[in-house]
C-alpha positions as CSV (number, residue, x, y, z in Angstrom):
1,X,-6.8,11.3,-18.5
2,X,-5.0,11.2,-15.1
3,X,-1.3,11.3,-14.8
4,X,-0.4,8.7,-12.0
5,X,2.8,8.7,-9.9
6,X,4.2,5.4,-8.4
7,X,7.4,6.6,-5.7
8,X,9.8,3.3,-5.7
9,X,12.1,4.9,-3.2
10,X,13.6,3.9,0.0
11,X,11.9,6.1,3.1
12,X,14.4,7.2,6.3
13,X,13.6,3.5,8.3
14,X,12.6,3.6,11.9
15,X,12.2,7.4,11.7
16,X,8.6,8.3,11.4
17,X,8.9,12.5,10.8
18,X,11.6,12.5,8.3
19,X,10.3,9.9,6.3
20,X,6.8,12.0,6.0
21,X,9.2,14.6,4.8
22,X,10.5,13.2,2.6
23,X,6.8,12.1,1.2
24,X,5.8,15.7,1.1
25,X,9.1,16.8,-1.0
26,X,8.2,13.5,-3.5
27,X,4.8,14.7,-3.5
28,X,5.8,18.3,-4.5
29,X,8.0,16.7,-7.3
30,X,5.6,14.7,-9.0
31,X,2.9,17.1,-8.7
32,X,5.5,19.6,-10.8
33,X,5.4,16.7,-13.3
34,X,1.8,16.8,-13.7
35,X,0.6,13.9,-11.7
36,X,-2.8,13.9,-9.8
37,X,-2.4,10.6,-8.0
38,X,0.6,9.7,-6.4
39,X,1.2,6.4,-4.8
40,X,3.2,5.2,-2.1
41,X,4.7,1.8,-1.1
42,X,3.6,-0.7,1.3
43,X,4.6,0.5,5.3
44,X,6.8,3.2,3.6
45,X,5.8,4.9,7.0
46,X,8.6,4.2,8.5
47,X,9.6,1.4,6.5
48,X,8.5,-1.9,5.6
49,X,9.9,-4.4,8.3
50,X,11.7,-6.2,6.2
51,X,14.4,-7.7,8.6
52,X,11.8,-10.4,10.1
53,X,12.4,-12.1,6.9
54,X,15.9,-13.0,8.9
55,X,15.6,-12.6,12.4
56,X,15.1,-16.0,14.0
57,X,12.4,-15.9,16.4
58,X,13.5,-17.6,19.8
59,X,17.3,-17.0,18.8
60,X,17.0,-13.0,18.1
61,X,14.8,-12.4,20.5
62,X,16.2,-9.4,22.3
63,X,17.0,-7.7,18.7
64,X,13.1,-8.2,17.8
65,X,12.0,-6.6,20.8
66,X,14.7,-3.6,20.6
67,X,13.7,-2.7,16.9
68,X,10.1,-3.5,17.7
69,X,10.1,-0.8,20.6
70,X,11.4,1.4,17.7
71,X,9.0,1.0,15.3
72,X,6.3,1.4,17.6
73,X,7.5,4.9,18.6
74,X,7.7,5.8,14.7
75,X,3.9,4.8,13.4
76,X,1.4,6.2,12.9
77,X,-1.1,7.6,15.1
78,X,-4.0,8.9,12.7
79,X,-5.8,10.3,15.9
80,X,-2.8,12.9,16.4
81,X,-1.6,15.4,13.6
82,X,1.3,13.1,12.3
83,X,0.0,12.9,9.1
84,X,-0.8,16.7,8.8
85,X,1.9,17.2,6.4
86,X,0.8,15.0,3.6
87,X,-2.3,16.6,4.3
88,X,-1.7,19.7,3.3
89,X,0.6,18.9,0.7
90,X,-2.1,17.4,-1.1
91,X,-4.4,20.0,-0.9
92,X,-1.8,22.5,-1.6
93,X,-0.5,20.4,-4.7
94,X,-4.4,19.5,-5.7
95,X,-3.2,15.7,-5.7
96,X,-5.1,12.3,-4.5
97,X,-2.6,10.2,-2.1
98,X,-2.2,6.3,-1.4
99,X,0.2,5.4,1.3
100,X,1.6,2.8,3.1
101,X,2.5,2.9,6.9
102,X,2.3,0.9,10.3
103,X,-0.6,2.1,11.8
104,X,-0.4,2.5,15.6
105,X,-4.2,1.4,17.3
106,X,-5.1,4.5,19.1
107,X,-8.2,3.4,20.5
108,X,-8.2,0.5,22.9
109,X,-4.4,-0.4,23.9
110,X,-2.6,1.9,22.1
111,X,0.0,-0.6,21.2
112,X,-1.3,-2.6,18.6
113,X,0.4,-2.0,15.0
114,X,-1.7,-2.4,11.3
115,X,-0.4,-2.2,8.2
116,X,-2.8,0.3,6.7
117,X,-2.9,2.3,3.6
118,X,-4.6,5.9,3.6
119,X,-5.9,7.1,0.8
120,X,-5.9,11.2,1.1
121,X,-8.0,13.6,-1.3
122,X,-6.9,16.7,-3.4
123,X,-8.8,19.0,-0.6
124,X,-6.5,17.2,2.2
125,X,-9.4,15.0,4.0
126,X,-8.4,11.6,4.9
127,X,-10.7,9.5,2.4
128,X,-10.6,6.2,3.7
129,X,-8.1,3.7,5.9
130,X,-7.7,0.5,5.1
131,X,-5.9,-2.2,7.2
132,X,-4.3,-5.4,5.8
133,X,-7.1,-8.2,6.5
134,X,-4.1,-10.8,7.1
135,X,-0.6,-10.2,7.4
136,X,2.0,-12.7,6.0
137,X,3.5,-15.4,8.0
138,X,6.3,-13.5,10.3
139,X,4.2,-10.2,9.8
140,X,2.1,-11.8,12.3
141,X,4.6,-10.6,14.3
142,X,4.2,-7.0,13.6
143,X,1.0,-6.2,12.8
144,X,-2.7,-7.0,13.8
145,X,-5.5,-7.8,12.0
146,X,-7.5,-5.5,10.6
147,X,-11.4,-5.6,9.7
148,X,-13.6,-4.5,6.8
149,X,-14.1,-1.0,7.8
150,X,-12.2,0.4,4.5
151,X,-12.4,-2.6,2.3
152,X,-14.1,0.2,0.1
153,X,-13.7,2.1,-3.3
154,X,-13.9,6.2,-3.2
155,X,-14.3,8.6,-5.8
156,X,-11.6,11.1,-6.4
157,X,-10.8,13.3,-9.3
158,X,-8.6,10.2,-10.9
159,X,-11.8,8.0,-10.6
160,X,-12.8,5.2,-8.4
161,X,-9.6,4.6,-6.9
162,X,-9.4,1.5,-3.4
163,X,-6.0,-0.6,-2.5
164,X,-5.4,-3.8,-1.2
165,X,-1.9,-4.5,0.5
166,X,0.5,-7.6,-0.6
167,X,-0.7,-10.8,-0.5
168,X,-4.7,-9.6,0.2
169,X,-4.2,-9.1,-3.5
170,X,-4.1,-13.4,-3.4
171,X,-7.9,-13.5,-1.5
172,X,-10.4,-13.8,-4.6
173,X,-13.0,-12.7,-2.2
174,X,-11.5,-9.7,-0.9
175,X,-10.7,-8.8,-4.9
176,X,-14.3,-9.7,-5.5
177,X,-15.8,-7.0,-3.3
178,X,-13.3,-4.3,-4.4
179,X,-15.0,-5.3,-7.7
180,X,-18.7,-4.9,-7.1
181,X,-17.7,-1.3,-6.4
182,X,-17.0,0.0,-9.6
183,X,-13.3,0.2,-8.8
184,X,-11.3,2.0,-11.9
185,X,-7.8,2.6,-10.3
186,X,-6.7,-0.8,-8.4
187,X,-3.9,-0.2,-6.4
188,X,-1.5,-2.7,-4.6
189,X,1.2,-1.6,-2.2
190,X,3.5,-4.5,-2.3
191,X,6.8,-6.0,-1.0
192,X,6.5,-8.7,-3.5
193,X,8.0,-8.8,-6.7
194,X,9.4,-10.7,-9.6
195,X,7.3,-12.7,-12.2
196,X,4.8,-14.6,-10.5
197,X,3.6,-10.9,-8.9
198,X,4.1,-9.2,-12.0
199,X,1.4,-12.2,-13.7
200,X,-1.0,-11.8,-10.9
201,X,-1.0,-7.9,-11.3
202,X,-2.0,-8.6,-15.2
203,X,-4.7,-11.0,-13.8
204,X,-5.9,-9.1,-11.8
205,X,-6.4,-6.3,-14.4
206,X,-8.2,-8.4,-17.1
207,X,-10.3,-10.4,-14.1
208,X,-11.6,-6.6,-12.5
209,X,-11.5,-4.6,-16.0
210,X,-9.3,-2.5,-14.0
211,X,-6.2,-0.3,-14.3
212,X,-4.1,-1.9,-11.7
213,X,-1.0,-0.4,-10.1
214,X,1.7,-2.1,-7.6
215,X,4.0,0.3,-5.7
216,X,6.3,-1.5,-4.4
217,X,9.6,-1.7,-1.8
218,X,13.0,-0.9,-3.4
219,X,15.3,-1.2,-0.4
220,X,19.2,-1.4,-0.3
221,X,21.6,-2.0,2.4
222,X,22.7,1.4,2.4
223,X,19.2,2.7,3.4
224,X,19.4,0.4,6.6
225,X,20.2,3.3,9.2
226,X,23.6,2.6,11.0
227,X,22.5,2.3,14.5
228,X,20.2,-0.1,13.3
229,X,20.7,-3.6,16.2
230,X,22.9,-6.0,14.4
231,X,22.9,-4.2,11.0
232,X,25.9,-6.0,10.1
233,X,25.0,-9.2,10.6
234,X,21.6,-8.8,8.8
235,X,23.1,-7.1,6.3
236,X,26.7,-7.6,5.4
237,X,26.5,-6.6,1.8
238,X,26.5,-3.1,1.5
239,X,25.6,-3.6,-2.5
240,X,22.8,-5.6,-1.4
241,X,19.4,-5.3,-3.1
242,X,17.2,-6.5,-0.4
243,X,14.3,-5.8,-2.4
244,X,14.1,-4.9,-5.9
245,X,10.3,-3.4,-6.1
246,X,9.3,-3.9,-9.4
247,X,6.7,-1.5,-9.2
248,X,4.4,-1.5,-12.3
249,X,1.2,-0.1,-14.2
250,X,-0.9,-2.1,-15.9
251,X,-4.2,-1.2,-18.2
252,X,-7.2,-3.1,-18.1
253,X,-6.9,-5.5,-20.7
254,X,-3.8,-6.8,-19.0
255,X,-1.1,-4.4,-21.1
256,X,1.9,-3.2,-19.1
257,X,1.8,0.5,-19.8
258,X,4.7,1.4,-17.0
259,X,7.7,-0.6,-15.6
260,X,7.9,-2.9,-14.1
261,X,11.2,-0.7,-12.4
262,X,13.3,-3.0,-10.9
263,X,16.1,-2.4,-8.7
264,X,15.9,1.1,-9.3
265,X,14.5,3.9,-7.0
266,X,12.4,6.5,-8.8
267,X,9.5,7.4,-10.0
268,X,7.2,5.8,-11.9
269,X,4.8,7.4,-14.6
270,X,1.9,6.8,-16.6
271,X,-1.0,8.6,-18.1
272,X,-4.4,6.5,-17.4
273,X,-7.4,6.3,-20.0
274,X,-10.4,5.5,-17.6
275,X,-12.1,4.9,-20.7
276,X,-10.6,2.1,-21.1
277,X,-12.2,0.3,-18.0
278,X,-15.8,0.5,-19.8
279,X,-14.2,-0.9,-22.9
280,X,-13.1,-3.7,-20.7
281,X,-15.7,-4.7,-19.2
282,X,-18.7,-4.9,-22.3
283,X,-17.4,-8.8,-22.8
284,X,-16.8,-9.6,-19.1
285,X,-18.0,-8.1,-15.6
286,X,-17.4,-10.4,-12.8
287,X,-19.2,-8.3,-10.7
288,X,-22.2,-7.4,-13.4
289,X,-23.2,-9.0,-16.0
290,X,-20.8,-12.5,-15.8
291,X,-22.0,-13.0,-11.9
292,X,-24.7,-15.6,-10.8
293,X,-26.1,-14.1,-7.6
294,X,-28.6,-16.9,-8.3
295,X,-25.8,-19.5,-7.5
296,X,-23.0,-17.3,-5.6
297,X,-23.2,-14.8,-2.8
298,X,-20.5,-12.8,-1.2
299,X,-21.5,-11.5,2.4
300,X,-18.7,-8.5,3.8
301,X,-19.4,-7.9,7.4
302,X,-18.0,-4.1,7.3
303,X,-18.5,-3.5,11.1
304,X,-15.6,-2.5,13.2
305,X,-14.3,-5.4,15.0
306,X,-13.4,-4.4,19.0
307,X,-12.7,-7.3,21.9
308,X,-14.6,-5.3,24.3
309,X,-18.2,-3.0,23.7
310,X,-19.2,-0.3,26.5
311,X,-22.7,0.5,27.0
C-alpha cells in the first residue's frame, strides 16, 4: 500500500535553480516520512503564472513582455541537465515523481513554453512528459499546445500512475483514454480549486475506478519575489491568498481520504489501497466492460506534431 505525498507549497517564482532545490529538499522530507510518490503542483517550475489572471493585455503590455522574458530564462530545458537534481533525488530517495513546470521547446525555435508535467521513476529515468493539450484562456498567452505524445499511463512501483493538467481534467475524451489504460493513480496538477473542482475530482474517481489526486497552487503575496514588475500594484495585500490550493486525495469510490488543504502550505498524506481500484470497477468499467466499441470509438493520434518535417 503506497504512501503518496502531495507538496502544497509555494516554489521561489521566476527562479528556475532554487526552486528545483527546494523540490529536492521536499522530496528528501517526504521520503523520510515514508512516501514513495511524491507529487508536485501545476508549473511549480518556476511558478504557475498566475499574474495573467490580472495583467490587462494591450494596457500592461510592456510588464507582460518584461516577466515573460523572465520566465523564459527560468524553464525548463529537458534536453540540458536542469532537471538532474530531481533525478537523482529520486533515485537516491527510491521515490516516483510528478511535477509541474513550463517546459521550454528545445527542438525547433527554442522559445516556445508548455506546461508539462514529468513524471520521474525510483531509478531516476524520466518516464514520461506530458504537455497540456490546451491551455486556459490567457494561458494562451504563455504556453503552446502540446500533442499526444505522453497522454499515456506508466507503471511504477505505486502502480499505474498518468496526469492530466487543470482544466484537461474537463475533456471527457482525454479522461477516456487515460482510462482505457488501466490507470490506478490519477493525478491532476491544478490551479483550480474550491467546490466545483473538488466535485469533479470525486467524479472523476467513481467515473475511471480510480484513486485520483489534485496537487494544487497555494500562493500568497509574500511569495511574489520583490523585484517582481509592478508587484505592488498586482498585489497590494500582503495577507493576500491568491490561491488557496485545495489539494486533495480521493479513493475510487469517490471517498475523500486526504484534505482537501486549503490555504495552507504543506504536505499532504495518504496511504493508497490499489486494491481498491479492482473493487471499483466489478459494477462499472467505462473503458471495459460498460463501453460499446460497437457504437463509440475514440481515435488518439499519439504522433508528435512539428510545423516543419526534414527528409
Amino acid at each position: 500500500m503506497p504512501k503518496v505525498a502531495v507538496i502544497q507549497i509555494a516554489p521561489v517564482i521566476l527562479d528556475r535553480d532554487k526552486t528545483v532545490e527546494l523540490a529536492v529538499e521536499e522530496v528528501e522530507k517526504a521520503s523520510a516520512a515514508g512516501a514513495e510518490l511524491v507529487i508536485f503542483p501545476e508549473a511549480f517550475i518556476p511558478g504557475y503564472p498566475a499574474w495573467i489572471w490580472r495583467l490587462r493585455p494591450g494596457t500592461d503590455w510592456n510588464t507582460n513582455e518584461e516577466i515573460h522574458a523572465r520566465l523564459l530564462n527560468n524553464s525548463v530545458d529537458l534536453s540540458s541537465r536542469q532537471l538532474q537534481p530531481l533525478y537523482d533525488a529520486a533515485r537516491e530517495h527510491n521515490v516516483t515523481i510528478v511535477c509541474g513546470m513550463h517546459e521550454r521547446d528545445s527542438s525547433l525555435t527554442r522559445t516556445t513554453l508548455y506546461n508539462t508535467t514529468v513524471t520521474i521513476s525510483h531509478e531516476g529515468q524520466r518516464l514520461n512528459q506530458h504537455r497540456k493539450l490546451m491551455p486556459t484562456n490567457p494561458e494562451r498567452m504563455v504556453w503552446g499546445f502540446g500533442d499526444a505524445t505522453g497522454l499515456k499511463v506508466v507503471d511504477t512501483p505505486c502502480g499505474r500512475i498518468g496526469s492530466l493538467i487543470c482544466w484537461e481534467n474537463f475533456m471527457p475524451l482525454a479522461r477516456f483514454a487515460m482510462y482505457s489504460q488501466g490507470i490506478d493513480i490519477y493525478i491532476a496538477p491544478t490551479y483550480d480549486s474550491g467546490e466545483g473542482w473538488l466535485g469533479t475530482m470525486q467524479h472523476i474517481a467513481r467515473e475511471g475506478g480510480c484513486w485520483v489526486i489534485s496537487a494544487g497552487v497555494a500562493l500568497k503575496s509574500l511569495d511574489i519575489p520583490k523585484d517582481f514588475p509592478q508587484r505592488d500594484t498586482l498585489y497590494p495585500n500582503s495577507e493576500e491568498w491568491i490561491n488557496p490550493g485545495d489539494s486533495i486525495i480521493i479513493a475510487p469510490d469517490g471517498e475523500i481520504v486526504a484534505g482537501p488543504l486549503n490555504k495552507k502550505q504543506e504536505t499532504l498524506f495518504a496511504d493508497v489501497d490499489l486494491s481498491r481500484v479492482e473493487g471499483s470497477r466489478r459494477t462499472f468499467d467505462v473503458a471495459g466492460h460498460y463501453s460499446r466499441p460497437d457504437i463509440f470509438t475514440l481515435h488518439v493520434n499519439a504522433q508528435p506534431q512539428s510545423p516543419v518535417q526534414f527528409d
